[in-house]
RODRENKOL-68436 format. One line per field, with one value per residue (C-alpha): residue in three letters; x, y, z; residue number from 1. Coordinates in Angstrom, 3 decimals, padded with zeros to 6 digits. Layout:
resn <- ALA / ...
u <- X / ...
v <- Y / ...
w <- Z / ...
resi <- NUM / ...
***
This chain:
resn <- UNK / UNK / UNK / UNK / UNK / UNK / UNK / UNK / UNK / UNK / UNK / UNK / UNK / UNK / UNK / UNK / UNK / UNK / UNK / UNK / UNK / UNK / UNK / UNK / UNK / UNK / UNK / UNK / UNK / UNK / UNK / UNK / UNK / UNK / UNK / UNK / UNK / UNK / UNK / UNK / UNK / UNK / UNK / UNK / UNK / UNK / UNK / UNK / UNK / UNK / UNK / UNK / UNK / UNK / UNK / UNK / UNK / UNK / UNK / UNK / UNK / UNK / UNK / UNK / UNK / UNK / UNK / UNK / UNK / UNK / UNK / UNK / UNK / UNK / UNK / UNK / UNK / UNK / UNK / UNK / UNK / UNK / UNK / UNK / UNK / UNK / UNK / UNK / UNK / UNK / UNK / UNK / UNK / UNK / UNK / UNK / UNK / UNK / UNK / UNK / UNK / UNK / UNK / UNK / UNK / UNK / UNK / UNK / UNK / UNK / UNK / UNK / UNK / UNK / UNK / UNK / UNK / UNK / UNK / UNK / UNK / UNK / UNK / UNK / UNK / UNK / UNK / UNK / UNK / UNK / UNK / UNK / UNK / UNK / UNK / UNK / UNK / UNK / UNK / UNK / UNK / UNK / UNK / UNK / UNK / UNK / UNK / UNK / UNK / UNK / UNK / UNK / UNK / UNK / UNK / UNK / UNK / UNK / UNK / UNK / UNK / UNK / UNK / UNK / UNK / UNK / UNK / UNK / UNK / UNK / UNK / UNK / UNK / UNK / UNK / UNK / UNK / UNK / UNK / UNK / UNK / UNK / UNK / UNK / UNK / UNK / UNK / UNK / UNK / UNK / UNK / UNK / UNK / UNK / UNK / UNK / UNK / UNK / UNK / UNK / UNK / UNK / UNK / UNK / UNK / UNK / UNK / UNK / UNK / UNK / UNK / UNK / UNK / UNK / UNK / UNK / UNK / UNK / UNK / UNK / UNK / UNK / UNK / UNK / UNK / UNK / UNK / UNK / UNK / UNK / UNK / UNK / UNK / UNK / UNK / UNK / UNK / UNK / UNK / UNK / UNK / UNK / UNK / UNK / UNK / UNK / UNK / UNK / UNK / UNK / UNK / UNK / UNK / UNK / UNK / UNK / UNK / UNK / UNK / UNK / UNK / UNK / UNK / UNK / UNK / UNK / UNK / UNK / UNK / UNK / UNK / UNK / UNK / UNK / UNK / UNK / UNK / UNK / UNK / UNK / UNK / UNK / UNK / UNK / UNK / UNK / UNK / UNK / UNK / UNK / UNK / UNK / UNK / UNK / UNK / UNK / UNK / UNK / UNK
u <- 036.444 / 035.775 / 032.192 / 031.493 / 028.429 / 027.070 / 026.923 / 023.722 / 021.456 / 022.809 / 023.440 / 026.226 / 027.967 / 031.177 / 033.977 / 036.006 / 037.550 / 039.367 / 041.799 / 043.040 / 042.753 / 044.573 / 041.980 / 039.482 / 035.431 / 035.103 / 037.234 / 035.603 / 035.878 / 034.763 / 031.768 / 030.999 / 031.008 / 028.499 / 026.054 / 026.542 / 026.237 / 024.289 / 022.016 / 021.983 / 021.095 / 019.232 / 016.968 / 016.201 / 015.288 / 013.421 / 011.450 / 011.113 / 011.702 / 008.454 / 006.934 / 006.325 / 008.359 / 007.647 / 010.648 / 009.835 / 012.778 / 014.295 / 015.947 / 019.235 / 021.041 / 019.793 / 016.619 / 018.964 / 020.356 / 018.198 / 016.060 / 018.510 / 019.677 / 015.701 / 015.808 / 018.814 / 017.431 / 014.576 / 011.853 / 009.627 / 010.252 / 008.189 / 010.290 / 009.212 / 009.987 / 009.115 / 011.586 / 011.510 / 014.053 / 017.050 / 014.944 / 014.195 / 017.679 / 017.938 / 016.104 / 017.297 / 020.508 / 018.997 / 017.310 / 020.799 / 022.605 / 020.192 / 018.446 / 015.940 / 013.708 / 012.206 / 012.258 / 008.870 / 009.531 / 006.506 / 006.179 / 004.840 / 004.727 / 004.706 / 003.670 / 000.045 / -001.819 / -003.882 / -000.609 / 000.081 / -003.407 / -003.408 / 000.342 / -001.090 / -004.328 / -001.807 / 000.325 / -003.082 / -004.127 / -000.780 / 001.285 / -001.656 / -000.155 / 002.624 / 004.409 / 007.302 / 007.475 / 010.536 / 009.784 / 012.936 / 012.383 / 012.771 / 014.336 / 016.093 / 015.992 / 018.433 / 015.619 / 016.621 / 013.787 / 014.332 / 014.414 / 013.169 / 010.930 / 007.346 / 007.399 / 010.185 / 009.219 / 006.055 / 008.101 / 009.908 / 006.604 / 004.921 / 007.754 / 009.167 / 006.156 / 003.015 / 004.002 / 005.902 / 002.393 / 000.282 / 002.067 / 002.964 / -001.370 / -001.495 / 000.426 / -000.711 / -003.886 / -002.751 / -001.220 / -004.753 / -007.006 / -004.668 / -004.054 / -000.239 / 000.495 / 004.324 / 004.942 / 007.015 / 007.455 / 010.844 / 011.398 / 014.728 / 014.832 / 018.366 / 020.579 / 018.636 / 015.531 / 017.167 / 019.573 / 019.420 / 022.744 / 024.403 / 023.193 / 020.638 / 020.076 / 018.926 / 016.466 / 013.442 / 014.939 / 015.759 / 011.864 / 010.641 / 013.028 / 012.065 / 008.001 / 009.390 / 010.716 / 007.629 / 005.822 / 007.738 / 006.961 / 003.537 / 003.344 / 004.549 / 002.338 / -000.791 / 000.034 / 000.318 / -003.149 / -004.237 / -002.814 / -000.520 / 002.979 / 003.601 / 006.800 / 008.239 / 011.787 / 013.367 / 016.858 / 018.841 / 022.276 / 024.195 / 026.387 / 025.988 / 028.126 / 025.044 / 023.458 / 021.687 / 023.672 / 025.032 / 021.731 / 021.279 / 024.096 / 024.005 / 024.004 / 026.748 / 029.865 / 032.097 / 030.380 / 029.454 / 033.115 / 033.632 / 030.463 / 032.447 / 035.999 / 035.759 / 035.739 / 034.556 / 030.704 / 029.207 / 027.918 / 024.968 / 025.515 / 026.316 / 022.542 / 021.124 / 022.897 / 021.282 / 017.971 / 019.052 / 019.724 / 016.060 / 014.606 / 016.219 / 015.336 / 013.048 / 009.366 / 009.197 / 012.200 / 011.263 / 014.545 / 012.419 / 015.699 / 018.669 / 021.091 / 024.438 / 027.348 / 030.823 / 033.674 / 035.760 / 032.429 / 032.829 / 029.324
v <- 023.521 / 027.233 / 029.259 / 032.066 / 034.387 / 034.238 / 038.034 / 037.465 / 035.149 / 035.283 / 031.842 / 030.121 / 027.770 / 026.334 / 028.137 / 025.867 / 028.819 / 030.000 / 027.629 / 028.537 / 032.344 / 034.370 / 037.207 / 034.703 / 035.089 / 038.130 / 037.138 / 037.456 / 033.484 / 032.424 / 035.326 / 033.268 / 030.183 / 030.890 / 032.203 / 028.750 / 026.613 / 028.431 / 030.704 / 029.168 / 025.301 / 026.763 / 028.327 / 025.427 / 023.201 / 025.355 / 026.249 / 022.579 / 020.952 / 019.019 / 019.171 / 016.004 / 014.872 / 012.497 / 011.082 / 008.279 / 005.676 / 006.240 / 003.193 / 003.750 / 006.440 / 009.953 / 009.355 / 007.617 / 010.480 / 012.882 / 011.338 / 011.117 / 014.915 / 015.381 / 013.577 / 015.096 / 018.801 / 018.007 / 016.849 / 013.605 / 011.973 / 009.095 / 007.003 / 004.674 / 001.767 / -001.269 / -002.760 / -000.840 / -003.257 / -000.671 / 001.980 / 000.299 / -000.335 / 003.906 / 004.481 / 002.436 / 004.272 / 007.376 / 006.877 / 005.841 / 008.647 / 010.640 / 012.843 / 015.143 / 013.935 / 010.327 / 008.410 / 006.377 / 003.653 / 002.769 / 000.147 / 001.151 / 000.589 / 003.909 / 002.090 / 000.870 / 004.251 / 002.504 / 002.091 / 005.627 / 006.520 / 004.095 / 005.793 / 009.303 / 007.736 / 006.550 / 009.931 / 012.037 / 009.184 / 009.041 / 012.282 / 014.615 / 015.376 / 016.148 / 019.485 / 018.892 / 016.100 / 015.142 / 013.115 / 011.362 / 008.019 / 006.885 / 003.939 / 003.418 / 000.745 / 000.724 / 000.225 / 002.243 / 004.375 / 001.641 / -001.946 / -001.357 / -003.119 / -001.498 / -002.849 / -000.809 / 001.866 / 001.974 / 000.652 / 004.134 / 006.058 / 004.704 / 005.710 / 008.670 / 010.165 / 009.002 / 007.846 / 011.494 / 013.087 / 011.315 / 011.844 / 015.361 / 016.139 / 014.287 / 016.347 / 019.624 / 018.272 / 017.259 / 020.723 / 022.578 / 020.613 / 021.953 / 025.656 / 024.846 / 027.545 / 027.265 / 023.738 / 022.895 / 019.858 / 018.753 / 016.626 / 015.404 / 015.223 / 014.760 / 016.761 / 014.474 / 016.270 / 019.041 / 017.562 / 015.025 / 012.779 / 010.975 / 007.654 / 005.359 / 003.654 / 006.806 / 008.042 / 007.437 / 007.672 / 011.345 / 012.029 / 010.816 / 013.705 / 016.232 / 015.624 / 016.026 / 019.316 / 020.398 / 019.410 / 021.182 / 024.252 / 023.933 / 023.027 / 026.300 / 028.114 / 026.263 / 026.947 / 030.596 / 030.405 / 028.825 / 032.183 / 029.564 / 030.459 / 026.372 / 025.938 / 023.715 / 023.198 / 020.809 / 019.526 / 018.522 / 016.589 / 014.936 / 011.137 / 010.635 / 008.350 / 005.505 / 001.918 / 003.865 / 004.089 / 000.612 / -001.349 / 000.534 / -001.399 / -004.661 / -006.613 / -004.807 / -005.423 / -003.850 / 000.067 / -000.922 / -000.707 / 002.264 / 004.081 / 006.371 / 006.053 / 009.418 / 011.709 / 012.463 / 012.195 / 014.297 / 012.286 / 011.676 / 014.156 / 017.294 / 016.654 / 016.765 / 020.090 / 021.560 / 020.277 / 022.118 / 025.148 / 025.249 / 024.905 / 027.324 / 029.886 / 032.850 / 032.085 / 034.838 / 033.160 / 030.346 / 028.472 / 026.667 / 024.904 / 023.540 / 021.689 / 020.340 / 018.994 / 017.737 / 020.222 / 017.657 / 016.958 / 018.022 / 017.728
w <- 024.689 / 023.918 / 023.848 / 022.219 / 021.568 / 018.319 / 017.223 / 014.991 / 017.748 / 020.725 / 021.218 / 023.056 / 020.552 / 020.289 / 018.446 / 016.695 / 014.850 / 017.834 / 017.787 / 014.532 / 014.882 / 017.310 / 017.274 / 019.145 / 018.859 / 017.660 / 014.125 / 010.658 / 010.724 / 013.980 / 012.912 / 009.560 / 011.507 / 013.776 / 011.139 / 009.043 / 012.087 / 014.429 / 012.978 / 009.553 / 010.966 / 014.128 / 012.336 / 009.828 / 012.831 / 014.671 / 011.513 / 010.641 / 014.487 / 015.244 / 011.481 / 009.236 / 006.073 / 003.613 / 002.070 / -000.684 / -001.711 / 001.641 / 001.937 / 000.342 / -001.195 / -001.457 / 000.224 / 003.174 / 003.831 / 003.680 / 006.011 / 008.395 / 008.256 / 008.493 / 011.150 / 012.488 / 012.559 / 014.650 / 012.219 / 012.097 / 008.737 / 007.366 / 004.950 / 002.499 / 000.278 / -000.855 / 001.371 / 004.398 / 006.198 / 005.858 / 006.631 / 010.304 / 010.630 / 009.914 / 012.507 / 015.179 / 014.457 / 014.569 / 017.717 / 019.247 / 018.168 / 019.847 / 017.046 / 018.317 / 015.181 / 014.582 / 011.282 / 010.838 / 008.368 / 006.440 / 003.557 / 000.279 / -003.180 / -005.615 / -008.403 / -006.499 / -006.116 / -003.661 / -001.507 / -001.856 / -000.545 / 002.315 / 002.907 / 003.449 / 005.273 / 007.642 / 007.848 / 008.528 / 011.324 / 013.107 / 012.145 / 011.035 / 007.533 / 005.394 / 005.892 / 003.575 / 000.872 / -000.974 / -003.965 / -004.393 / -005.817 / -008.844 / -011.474 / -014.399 / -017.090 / -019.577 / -022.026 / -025.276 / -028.017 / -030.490 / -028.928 / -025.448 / -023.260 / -022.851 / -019.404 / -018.128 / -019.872 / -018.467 / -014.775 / -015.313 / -016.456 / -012.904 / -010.428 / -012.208 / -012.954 / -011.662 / -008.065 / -008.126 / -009.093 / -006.908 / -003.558 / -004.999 / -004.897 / -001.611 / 000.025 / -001.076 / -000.312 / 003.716 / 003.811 / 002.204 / 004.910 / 008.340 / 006.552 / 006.134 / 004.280 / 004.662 / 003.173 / 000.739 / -001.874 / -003.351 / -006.480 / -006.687 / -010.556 / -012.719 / -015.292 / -017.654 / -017.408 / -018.631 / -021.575 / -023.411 / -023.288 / -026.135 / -024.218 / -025.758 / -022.492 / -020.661 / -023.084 / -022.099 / -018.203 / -019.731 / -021.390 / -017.681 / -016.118 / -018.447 / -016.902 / -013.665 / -014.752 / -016.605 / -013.680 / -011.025 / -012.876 / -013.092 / -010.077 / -008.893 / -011.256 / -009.502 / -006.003 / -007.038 / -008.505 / -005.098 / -003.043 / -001.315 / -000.207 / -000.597 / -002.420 / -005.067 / -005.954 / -008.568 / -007.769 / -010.595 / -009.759 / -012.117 / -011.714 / -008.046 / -005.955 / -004.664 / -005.730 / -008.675 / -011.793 / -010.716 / -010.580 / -014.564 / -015.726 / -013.310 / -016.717 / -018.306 / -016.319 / -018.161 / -018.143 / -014.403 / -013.701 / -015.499 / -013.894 / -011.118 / -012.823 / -015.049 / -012.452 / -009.318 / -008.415 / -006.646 / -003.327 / -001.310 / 000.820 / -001.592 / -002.443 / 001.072 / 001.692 / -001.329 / 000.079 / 003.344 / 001.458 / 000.043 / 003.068 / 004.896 / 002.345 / 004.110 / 003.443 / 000.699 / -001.689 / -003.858 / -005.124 / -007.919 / -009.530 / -008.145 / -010.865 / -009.481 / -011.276 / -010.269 / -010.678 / -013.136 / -014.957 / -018.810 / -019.978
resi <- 1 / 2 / 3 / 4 / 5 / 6 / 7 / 8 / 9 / 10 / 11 / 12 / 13 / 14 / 15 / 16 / 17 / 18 / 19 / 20 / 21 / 22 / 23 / 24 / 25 / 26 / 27 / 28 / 29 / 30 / 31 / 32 / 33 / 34 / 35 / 36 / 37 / 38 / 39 / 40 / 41 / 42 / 43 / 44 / 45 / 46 / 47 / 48 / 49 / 50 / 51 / 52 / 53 / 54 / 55 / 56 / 57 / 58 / 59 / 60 / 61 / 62 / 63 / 64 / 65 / 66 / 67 / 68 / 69 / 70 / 71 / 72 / 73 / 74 / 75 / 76 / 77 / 78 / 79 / 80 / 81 / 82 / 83 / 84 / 85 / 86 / 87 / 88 / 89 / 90 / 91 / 92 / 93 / 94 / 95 / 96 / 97 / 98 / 99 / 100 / 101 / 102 / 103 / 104 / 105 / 106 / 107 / 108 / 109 / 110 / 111 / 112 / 113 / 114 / 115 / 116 / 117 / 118 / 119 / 120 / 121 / 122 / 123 / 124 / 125 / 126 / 127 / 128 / 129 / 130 / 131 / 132 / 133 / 134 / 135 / 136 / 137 / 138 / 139 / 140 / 141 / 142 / 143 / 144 / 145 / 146 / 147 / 148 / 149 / 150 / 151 / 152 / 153 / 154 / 155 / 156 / 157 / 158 / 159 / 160 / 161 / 162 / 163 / 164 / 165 / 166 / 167 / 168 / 169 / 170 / 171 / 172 / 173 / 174 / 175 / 176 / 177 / 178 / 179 / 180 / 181 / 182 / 183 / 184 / 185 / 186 / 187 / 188 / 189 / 190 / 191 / 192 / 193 / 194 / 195 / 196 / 197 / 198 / 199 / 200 / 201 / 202 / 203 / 204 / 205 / 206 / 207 / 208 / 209 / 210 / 211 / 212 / 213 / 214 / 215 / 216 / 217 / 218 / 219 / 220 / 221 / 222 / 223 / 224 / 225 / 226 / 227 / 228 / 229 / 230 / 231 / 232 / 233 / 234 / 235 / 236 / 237 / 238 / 239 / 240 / 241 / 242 / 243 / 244 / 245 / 246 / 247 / 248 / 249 / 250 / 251 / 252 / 253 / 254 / 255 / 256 / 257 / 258 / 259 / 260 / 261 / 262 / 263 / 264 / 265 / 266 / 267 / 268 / 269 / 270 / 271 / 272 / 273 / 274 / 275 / 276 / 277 / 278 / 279 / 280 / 281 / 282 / 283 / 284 / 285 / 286 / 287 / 288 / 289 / 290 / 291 / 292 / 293 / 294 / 295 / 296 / 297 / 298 / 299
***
């Protein structure tokens, strides 16, 4: 294997590009690739290396893996679920793999506020606080306007909304009582809280999405009134490739089968780089809205 310098840091890192470029370390491409990888990832986990995340509904899908890239750069993330079986099992993998960060499963229920509280009771006790929290559970319930269920509406309200809320003021609070003045706090919200699709099913998923919007932004607008340099970001993908939209339609076979067949999702993964992306961002930018949708995607 070949080293090279990287021209920006310093740093000795491997350069893959040399093998495909006859013009060695000092190419345009073996340049770009040490800024990505090096510099670009180097500086996220030194940034982040050591700090706390919250990531809530890390137990499958997005919030899987974005605890484990957390975990990954350096950081200690706290995942939690209901079920926090898988999320043991995440960390037991992480461990062996060797990750310089440590995933901390931890049980709770987003729809008991009192869970929530004894969550971040917990976090303060054992961790200190939250430096970063990424907001990334919710549900759907294919519970239409006109002949759904007020329990799943109000299942959606309490996830989507109010467990969002109430671990979004926790943690600004844990970052306002150490002077952590660089945190930041993610909601992982959907193209539906930004349009509303043809799809009876999804509406009132969609009004839910459109509060996590509206609250992002006001979010924003109260940390600036605080004199913080805390940040918030929404992140807005569209159909992604996980358990989600196939729990929706577990009782309709037929669409379930359909669900990834139009084109192709975006994954798990396209998501955590975007997370990535906003956290890397120099102290003094504030991506406030990410949305993503697949290439082949037509609306």
């Amino acid at each position: 294997m070949t080293y090279c310098e990287c021209d920006v840091c310093g740093s000795q890192v491997l350069d893959i590009s040399r093998a495909h470029c006859a013009a060695g370390s000092t190419s345009l491409s073996s340049y770009l690739w040490c800024f990505r990888v090096c510099c670009g990832y180097r500086a996220v986990m030194e940034r982040w290396r050591g700090r706390v995340a919250l990531v809530t509904g890390a137990s499958v899908g997005i919030g899987a893996a974005i605890a484990v890239e957390l975990v990954r750069l350096g950081m200690k993330v706290v995942g939690c679920a209901r079920d926090v079986g898988k999320i043991q099992k995440l960390a037991a993998e992480c461990q062996s793999a060797g990750h310089p960060g440590v995933l901390v499963p931890f049980k709770c229920d987003l729809t008991k506020e009192e869970e929530i509280l004894s969550m971040f009771a917990a976090i303060k006790e054992q961790h200190k606080g939250v430096d970063v929290c990424i907001n990334n559970a919710g549900l759907a319930h294919p519970e239409p306007l006109l002949s759904g269920k007020t329990s799943g509406w109000k299942n959606m309200m309490d996830v989507n909304i109010l467990g969002l809320s109430i671990c979004t003021r926790e943690a600004y609070q844990s970052m306002k009582e150490r002077n952590v003045d660089d945190g930041h706090i993610i909601n992982i919200n959907s193209v539906c809280g930004h349009h509303v699709m043809p799809h009876a099913d999804l509406h009132f998923y969609t009004a839910t999405k459109f509060a996590v919007t509206a609250l992002t932004e006001g979010l924003r607008q109260e940390l600036r009134a605080e004199n913080t340099h805390i940040r918030a970001t929404s992140i807005s993908p569209s159909l992604v490739k996980t358990e989600f939209p196939l729990r929706l339609y577990s009782n309709n076979p037929d669409i379930k089968a359909r669900v990834f067949s139009a084109y192709k999702p975006l994954e798990a993964k396209d998501v955590v780089n975007a997370i990535i992306y906003v956290l890397s961002a120099p102290p003094h930018v504030q991506i406030g809205e990410v949305q993503m949708l697949a290439t082949e995607q037509k609306s």
